[in-house]
C-alpha positions as CSV (number, residue, x, y, z in Angstrom):
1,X,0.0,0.0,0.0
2,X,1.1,3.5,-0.4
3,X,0.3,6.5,1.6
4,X,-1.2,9.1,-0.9
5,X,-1.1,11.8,1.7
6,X,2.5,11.4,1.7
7,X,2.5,11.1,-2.1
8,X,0.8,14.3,-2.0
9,X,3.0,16.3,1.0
10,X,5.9,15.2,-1.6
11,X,4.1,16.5,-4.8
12,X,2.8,19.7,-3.2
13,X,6.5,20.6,-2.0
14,X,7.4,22.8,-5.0
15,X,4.7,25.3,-4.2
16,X,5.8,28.1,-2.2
17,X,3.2,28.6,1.0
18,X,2.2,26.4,3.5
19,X,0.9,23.2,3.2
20,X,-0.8,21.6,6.5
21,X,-2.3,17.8,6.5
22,X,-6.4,18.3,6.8
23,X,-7.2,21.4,8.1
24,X,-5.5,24.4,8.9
25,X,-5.8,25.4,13.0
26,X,-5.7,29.0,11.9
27,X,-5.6,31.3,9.3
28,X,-3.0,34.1,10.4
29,X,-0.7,33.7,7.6
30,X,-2.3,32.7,4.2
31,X,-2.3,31.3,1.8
32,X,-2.5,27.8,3.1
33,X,-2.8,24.6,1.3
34,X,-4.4,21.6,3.3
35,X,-4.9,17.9,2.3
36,X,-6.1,14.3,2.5
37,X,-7.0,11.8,1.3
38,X,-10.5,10.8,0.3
39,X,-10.3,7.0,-0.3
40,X,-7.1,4.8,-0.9
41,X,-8.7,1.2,-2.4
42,X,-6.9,-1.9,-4.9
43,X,-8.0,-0.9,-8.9
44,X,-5.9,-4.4,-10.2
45,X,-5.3,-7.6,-8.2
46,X,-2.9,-10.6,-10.1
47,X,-2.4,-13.9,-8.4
48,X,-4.9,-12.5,-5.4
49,X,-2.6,-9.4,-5.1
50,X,-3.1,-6.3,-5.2
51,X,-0.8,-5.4,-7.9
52,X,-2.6,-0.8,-8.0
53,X,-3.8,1.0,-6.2
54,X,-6.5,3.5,-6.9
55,X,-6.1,6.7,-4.5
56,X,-8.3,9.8,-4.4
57,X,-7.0,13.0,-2.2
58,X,-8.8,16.4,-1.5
59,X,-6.8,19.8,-2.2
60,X,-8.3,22.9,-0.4
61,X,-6.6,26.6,-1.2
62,X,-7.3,29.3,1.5
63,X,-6.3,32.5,0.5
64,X,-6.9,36.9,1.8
65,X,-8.0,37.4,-2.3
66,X,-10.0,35.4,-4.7
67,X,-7.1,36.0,-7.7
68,X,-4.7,34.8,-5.0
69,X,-7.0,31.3,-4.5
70,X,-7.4,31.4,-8.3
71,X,-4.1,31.4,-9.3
72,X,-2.7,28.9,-6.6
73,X,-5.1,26.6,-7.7
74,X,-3.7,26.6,-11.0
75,X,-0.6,26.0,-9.3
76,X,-1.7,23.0,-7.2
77,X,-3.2,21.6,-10.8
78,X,0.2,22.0,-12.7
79,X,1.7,20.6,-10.2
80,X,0.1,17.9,-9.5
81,X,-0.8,17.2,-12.9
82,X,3.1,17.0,-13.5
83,X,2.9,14.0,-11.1
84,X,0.7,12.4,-12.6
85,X,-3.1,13.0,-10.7
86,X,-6.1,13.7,-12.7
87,X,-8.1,16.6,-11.3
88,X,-11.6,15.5,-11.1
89,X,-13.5,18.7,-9.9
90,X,-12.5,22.4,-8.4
91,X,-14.7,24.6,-6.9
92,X,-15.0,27.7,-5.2
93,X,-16.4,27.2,-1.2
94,X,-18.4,29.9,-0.1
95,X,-17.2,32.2,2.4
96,X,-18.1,32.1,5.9
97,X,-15.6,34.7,6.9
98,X,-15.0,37.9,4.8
99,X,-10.9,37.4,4.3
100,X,-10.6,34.0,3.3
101,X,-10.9,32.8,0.2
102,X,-11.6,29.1,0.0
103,X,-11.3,26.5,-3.4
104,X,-11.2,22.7,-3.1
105,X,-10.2,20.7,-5.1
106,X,-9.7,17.0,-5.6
107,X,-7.5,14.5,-7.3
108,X,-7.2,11.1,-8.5
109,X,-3.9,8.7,-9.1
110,X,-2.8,5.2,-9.8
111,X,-0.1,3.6,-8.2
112,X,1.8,0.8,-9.4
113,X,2.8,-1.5,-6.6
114,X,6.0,-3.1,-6.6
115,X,6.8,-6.5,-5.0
116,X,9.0,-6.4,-2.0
């Protein structure tokens, strides 16, 4: 099995703001990237092992501007593109608080497993 939040921490690396595992504990210094995953689960079994693995995380962008959100969500999409997940939707959050901008987003990948 591989962990895709870790996949993701290492993908995500190349952007320049911070990135916190599922939900940021405050929102003092933005913009702020936070993740997770949604479902890790086998796509391809051989020989009754599971040979990939189907993982699906959730990207959200919190940001003081909308064209701030906006364009680090382009970001987070060419990155992660780059590494090979497949955005599957992106949407703007509505705001509950007048300075934060929110957009989730989330992502799909296959991993090959190797035999160890």
């Amino acid at each position: 099995m591989i962990d895709a939040n870790i996949e993701a921490e290492k993908d995500l690396a190349a952007l320049k703001c911070e990135k916190v595992y599922q939900y940021p504990q405050k929102f003092s210094k933005l913009p702020v990237i936070s993740y997770y995953t949604l479902v890790e689960k086998g796509a391809f079994y051989a020989d009754n092992e599971e040979s990939v693995q189907d993982a699906h995380i959730q990207i959200d962008v919190w940001a003081e501007t909308g064209a701030e959100c906006g364009e680090l969500s382009v970001k987070v999409n060419d990155v992660l593109g780059a590494s090979g997940w497949v955005r599957e939707m992106s949407m703007d959050v509505p705001k509950r608080d007048e300075k934060i901008y929110h957009r989730t987003m989330r992502f799909q990948k296959y991993f090959t497993l190797n035999d160890e």
